[in-house]
C-alpha positions in Angstrom: 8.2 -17.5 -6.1 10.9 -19.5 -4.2 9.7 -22.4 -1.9 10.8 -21.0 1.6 7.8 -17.8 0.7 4.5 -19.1 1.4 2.0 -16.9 -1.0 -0.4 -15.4 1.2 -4.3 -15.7 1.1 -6.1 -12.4 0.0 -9.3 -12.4 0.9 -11.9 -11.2 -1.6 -13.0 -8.4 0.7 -9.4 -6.4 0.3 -9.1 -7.4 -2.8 -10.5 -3.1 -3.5 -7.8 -1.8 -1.2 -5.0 -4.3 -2.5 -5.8 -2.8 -6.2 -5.8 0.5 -5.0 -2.6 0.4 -3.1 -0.9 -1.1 -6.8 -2.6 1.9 -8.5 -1.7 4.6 -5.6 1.8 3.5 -5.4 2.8 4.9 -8.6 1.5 8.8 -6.8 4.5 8.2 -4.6 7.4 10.9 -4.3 10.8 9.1 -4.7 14.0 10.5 -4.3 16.8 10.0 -1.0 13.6 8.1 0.0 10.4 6.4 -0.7 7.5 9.3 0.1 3.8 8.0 1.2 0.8 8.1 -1.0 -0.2 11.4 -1.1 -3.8 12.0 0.7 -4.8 14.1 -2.3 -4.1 10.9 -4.8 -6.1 8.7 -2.1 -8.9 11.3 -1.9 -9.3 11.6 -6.6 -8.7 7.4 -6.2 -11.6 7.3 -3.5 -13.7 10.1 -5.2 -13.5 8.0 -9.1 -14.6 4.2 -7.3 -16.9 5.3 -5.2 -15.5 5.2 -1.7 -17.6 8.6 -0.8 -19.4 7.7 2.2 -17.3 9.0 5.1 -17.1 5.3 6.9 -15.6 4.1 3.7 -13.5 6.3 2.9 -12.1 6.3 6.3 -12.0 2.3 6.1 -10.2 2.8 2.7 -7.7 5.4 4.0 -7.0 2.8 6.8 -6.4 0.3 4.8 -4.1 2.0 2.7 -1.8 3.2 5.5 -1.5 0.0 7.4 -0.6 -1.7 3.4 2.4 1.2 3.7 3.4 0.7 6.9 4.1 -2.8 6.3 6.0 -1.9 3.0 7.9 0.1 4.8 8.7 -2.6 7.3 9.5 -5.3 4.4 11.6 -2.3 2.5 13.4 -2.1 5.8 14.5 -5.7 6.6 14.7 -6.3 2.8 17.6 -3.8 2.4 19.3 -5.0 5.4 19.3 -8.3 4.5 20.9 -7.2 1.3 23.6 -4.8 2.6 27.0 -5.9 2.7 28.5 -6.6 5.7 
C-alpha cells in the first residue's frame, strides 16, 4: 500500500458485514456497468450465517448498501482520476 493511503481501522464488530460484502461482491451483474448485489444473494448469504432475526437482517442489509454506495463513490473518482485528459 503506498504511503500517502492511510489503512483504515475495522472494527471487530463489521468485521461480519466486511466478509460478506467480499463474498457478495462476486453475485454482482457486470457488463456496460457494475450491477448491485442482488437482494436474493444477500437474502441465501443472510439465511446460511444466521442473520434471520428481522433487526439483523435489516442491520446487515444496511450495512451492505452503505459498503456499495461508497464503492461506488471510490469507483467514480478512481476512474476520473485515471481518465485522460
Amino acid at each position: 500500500m503506498p504511503d500517502s493511503i492511510e489503512r483504515p481501522e475495522l472494527m471487530l464488530e463489521a468485521a461480519p458485514i466486511f466478509d460478506a460484502w467480499f463474498e457478495l461482491s462476486t453475485e454482482r451483474s457486470s457488463g456496460l456497468s457494475l450491477g448491485d448485489i442482488p437482494f436474493s444473494a444477500l437474502d441465501r448469504y443472510a439465511d446460511r450465517y444466521g442473520f434471520d432475526d428481522p433487526d439483523a437482517f435489516d442491520l446487515f442489509r444496511r450495512g451492505i448498501r452503505a459498503m456499495e454506495d461508497e464503492f461506488r463513490t471510490w469507483r467514480t473518482e478512481t476512474k476520473s482520476i485515471d481518465a485522460p485528459s
